[in-house]
ZAMARGU-4260 file (C-alpha; in steps of 0.2 Angstrom, whole numbers, plus 5000, padded with zeros to 4 digits):
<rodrens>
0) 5279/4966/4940 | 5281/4981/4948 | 5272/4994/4937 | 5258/4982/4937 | 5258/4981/4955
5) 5255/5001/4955 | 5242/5001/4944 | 5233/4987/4954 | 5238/4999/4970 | 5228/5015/4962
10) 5213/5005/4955 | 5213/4997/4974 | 5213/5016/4980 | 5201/5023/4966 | 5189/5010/4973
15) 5190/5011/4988 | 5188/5032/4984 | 5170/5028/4974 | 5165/5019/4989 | 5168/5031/5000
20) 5161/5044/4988 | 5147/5035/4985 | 5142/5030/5004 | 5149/5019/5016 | 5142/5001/5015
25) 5131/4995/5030 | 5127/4978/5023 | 5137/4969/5037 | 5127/4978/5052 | 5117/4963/5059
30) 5101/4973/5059 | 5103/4973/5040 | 5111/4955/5041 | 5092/4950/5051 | 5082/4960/5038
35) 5089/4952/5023 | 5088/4934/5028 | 5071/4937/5034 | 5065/4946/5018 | 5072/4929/5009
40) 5064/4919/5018 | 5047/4928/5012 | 5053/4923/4993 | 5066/4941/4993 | 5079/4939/4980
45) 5094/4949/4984 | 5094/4964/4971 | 5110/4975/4967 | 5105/4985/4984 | 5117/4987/4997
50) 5109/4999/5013 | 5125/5012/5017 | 5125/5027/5026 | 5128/5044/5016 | 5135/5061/5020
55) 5121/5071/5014 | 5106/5060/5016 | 5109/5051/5029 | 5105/5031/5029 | 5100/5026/5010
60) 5105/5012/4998 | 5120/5010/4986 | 5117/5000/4971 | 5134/4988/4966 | 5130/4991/4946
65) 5128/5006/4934 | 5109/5008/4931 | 5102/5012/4914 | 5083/5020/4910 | 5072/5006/4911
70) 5081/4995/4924 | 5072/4988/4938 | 5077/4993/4953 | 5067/4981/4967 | 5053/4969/4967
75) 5046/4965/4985 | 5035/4950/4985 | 5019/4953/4993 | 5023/4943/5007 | 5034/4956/5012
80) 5021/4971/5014 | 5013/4978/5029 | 4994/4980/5024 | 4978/4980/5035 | 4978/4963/5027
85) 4993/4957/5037 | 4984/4967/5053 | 4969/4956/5051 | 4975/4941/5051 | 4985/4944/5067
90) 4977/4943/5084 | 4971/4960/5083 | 4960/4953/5068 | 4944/4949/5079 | 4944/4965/5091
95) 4943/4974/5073 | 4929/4967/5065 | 4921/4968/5082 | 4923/4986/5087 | 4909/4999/5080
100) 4910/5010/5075 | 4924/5004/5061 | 4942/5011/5064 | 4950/5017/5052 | 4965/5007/5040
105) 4979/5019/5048 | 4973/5016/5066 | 4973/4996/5062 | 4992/4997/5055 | 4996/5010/5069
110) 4987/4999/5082 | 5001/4983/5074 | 5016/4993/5074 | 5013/4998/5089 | 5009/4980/5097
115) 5022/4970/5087 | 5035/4983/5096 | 5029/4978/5112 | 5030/4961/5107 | 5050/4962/5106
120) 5059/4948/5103 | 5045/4939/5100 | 5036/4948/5084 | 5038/4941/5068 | 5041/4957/5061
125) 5056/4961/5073 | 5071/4962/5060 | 5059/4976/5052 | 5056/4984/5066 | 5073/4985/5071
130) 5079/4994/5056 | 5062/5008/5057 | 5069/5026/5063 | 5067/5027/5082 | 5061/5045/5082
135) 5054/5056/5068 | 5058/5077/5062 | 5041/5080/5055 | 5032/5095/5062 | 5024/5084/5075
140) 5036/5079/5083 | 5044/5096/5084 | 5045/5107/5099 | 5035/5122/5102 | 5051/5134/5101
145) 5056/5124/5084 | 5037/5127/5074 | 5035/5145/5079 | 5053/5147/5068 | 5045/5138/5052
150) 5036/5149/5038 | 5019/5156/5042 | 5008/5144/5029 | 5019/5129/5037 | 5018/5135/5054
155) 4998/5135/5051 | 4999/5116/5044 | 5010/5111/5058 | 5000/5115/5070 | 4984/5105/5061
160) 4994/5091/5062 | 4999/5090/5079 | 4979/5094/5080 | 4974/5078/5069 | 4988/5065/5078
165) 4981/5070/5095 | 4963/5069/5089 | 4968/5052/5080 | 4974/5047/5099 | 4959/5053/5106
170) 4946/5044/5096 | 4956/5030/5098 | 4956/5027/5116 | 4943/5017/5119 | 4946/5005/5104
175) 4965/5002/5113 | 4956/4996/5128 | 4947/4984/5119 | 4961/4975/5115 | 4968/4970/5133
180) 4965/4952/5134 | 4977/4951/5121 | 4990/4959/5134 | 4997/4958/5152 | 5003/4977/5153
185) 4989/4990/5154 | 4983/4995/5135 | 4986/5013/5143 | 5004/5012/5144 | 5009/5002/5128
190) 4998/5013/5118 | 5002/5030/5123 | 5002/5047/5115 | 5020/5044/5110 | 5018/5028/5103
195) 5005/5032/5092 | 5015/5047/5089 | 5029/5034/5083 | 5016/5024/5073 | 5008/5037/5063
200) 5025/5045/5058 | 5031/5027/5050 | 5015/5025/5042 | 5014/5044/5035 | 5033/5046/5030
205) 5037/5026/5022 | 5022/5020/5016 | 5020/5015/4998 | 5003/5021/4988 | 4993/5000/4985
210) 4974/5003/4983 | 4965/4988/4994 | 4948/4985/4992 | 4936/4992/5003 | 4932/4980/5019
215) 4915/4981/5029 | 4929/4979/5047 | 4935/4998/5043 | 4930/5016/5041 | 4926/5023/5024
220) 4943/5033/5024 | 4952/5024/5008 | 4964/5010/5012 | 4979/5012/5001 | 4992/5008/5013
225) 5009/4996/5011 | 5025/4997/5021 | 5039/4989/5012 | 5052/4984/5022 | 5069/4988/5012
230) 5063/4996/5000 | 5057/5011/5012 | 5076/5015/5012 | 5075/5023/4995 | 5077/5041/4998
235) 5069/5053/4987 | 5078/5064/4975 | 5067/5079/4963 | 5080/5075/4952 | 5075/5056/4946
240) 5061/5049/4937 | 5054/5033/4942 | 5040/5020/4937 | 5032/5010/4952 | 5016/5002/4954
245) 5010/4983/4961 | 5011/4968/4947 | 4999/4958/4948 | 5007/4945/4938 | 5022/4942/4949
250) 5012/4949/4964 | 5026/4962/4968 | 5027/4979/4972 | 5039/4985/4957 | 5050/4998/4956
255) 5059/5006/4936 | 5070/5017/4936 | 5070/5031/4921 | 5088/5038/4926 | 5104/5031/4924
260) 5115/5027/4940 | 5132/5024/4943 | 5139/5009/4951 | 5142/5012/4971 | 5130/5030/4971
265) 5114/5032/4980 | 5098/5025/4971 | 5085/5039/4972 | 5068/5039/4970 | 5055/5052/4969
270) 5041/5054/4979 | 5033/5068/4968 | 5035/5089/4962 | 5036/5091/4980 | 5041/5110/4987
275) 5051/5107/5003 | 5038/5114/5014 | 5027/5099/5008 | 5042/5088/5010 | 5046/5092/5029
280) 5028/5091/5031 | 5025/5076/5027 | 5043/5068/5026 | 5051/5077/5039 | 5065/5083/5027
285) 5069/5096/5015 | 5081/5092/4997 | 5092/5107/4995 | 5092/5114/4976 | 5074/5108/4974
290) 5068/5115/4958 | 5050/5113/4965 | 5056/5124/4978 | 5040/5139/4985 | 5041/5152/4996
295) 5023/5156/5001 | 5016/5172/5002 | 4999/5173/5016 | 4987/5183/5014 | 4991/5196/5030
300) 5009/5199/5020 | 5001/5200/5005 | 4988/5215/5010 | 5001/5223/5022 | 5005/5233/5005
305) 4988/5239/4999 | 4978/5254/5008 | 4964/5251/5018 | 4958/5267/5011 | 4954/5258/4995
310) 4935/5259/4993 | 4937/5242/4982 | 4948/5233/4994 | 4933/5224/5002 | 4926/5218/4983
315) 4941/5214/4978 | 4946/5202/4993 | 4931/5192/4989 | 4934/5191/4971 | 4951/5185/4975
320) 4943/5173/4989 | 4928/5167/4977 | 4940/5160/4964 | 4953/5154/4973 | 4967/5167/4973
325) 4972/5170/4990 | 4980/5153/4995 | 4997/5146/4986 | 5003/5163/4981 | 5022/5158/4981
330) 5040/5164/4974 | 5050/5150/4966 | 5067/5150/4955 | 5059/5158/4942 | 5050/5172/4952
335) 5032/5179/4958 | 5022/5162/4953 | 5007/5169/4940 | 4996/5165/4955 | 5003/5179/4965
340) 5007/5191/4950 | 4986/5189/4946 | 4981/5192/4965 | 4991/5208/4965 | 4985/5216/4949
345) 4968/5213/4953 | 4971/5221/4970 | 4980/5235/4960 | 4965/5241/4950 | 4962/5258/4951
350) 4945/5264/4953 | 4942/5266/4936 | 4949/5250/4932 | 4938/5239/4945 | 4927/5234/4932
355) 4939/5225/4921 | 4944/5214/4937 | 4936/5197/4925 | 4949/5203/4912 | 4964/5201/4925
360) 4960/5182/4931 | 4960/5178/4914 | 4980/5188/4910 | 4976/5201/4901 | 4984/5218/4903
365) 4974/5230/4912 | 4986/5248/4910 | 5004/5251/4911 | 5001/5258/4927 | 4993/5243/4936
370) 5007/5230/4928 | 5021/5243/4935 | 5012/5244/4953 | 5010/5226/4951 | 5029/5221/4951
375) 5034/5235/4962 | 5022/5226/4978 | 5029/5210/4971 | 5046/5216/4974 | 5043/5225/4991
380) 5035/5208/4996 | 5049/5200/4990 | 5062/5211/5002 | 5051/5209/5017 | 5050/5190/5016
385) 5069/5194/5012 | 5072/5202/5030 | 5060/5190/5037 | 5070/5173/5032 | 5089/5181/5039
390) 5078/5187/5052 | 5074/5169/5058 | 5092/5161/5054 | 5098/5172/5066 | 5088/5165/5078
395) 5090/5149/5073 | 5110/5152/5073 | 5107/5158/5091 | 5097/5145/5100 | 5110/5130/5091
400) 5122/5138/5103 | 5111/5138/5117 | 5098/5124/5112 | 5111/5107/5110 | 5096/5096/5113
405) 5086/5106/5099 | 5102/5105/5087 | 5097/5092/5072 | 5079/5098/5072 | 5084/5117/5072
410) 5097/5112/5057 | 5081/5104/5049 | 5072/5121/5051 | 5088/5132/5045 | 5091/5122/5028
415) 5072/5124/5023 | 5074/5144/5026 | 5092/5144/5021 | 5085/5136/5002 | 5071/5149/5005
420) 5082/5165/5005 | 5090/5156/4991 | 5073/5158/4981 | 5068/5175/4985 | 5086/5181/4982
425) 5085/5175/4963 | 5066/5183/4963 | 5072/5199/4969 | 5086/5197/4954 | 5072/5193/4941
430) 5060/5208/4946 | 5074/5220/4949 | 5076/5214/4931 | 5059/5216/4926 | 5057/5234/4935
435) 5072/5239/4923 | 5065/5236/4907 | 5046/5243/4911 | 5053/5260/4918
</rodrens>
């Protein structure tokens, strides 16, 4: 009796270990209590899903049996989606198919999401709302001091972004006034810059990709928008492979895995060959040991290494701007991407060479002496952006001491460049290595 009591004890303990290892279930939480019932009662079945909270990505959900390749993972009815098709059929429906000139689908879902959180209590999409993220890390929502820290190229893009969400608010100003017989409060304070700020990050970051047709109500811009309550708690791993698309036949959004996954471990799945700068850009995170991972090289780095004595340098800048070769010039784990490796041979062509600049897109070898150029600029590129990155987690390192209300979004910044220096450490390796074997 005893020795099986033991046993018992350790595979009580073992479990208990797995569960913990694998995340801690937050099925109990009434906000996930309300979400659940409400999801059955638009024709949910409860899947082997379980929301939990992990260590290193945060809120995410658990499956409670082993996955094989080819196992479905979740089906959401359609009832369940957020689409311009639930917009218009609410009271904003009308003031929609009035207003001219069209808005466009992401303003309509914005406009709702917006609208059904002022509603409170009394939304019918309340048990969702509850459970959306109350504030967002993607570049717009950033502070100035926390942008100016990120890479050039991203820098550039954040700033576009805030650019398009501001402009988005903008045009949209006069639509929201429309819509005040529909509400007590002045339109002005419920939709504010920061609520559309809030709107257009849960839209951007959660949405599923469903093609709608094209209504006459809205803009041109393509409507393929779906939020899916419960399954936007999936988090994305580069690591997985997954099938998903909307059936028809069972009028569900689908979701298959093609990975195997352990009872009590995080389901992931993958939102695509992203690099992390595409991931905090859109996503407002970055996946540590990202294979896609890219450091990017602009184009004032790029010519900080060739003279502007070069007679060439002119022609050759808009050879490389003609076709294509002076954006996405990147390192990754396997070195100087053949992008960048093309863009500096060409901008390596001696004067004699010049005329053989066709040859160089297309990968041929020019001389000894412009392949050996070639990888010593990629390697004194590679040092500078070196210096640059532990350069920038000083920084960082600095203003989390003196910043604390800038903490979680500094740590956001410092992972992407800390997986950056991880990137151009192993390109340094690799062309140290290639410099040895062409001298």
């Amino acid at each position: 009796m005893k020795k099986n009591r033991g046993r018992t004890g350790r595979k009580r303990r073992r479990k208990h270990l797995q569960g913990f290892m694998g995340g801690v279930n937050c099925s109990h939480k009434l906000e996930y209590i309300k979400l659940k019932k409400w999801l059955k009662d638009r024709g949910f079945e409860d899947s082997n899903l379980r929301p939990a909270e992990f260590w290193d990505t945060g809120r995410g959900l658990m499956t409670t049996k082993a996955l094989q390749a080819g196992d479905p993972i979740i089906s959401l009815p359609e009832k369940c989606l957020l689409t311009t098709g639930t917009v218009l059929s609410s009271c904003l429906g009308e003031y929609i198919m009035r207003w001219k000139p069209p808005v466009s689908p992401l303003i309509a879902l914005c406009t709702f999401l917006i609208a059904e959180k002022h509603a409170g209590e009394k939304s019918l999409w309340k048990p969702y709302l509850d459970v959306l993220p109350k504030t967002y890390t993607c570049p717009v929502c950033l502070e100035h001091d926390v942008v100016s820290l990120l890479p050039e190229p991203l820098k550039k893009k954040a700033q576009e972004q805030r650019t398009m969400v501001h402009e988005l608010y903008m045009s949209s100003k006069a639509f929201f006034s429309s819509l005040q017989p529909l509400f007590t409060e002045n339109t002005r304070t419920i939709f504010n810059y920061s609520a559309l700020e809030w709107a257009w990050c849960s839209i951007n970051t959660r949405t599923i990709y469903m093609k709608h047709s094209q209504r006459e109500c809205f803009s041109l811009e393509p409507d393929v928008y779906a939020l899916a309550p419960y399954l936007d708690l999936l988090n994305h791993s580069p690591n997985v492979q997954v099938k998903a698309a909307f059936n028809e036949q069972t009028r569900s959004y689908e979701i298959w895995t093609n990975s195997q996954c352990k009872k009590y471990e995080e389901v992931f799945i993958c939102y695509g060959p992203h690099d992390n700068q595409r991931l905090l850009l859109e996503y407002g995170f970055v996946a540590m040991d990202n294979p896609h991972s890219s450091v990017y090289v602009s184009s004032d780095t790029l010519l900080k290494y060739f003279l502007p004595l070069d007679k060439q340098r002119n022609a050759k800048l808009s050879i490389l701007k003609d076709h294509d070769f002076l954006e996405n010039l990147t390192f990754g784990w396997d070195g100087p991407s053949w992008r960048l490796l093309t863009a500096l041979k060409l901008l390596s062509l001696g004067a004699d060479e010049f005329t053989c600049w066709r040859r160089t897109l297309l990968g041929d070898v020019i001389s000894a002496r412009n392949e050996q150029q070639t990888l010593n600029i990629a390697a004194k590129i590679c040092h500078f952006l070196i210096e640059e990155t532990q350069h920038v987690l000083l920084q960082i390192s600095h203003l989390k001491r003196n910043k604390e209300n800038l903490k979680k979004h500094l740590a956001l910044v410092e992972a992407l460049r800390l997986e950056d220096l991880k990137v151009l450490q192993k390109s340094a390796e690799i062309l140290s290595n290639l410099n040895m074997a062409t001298t």
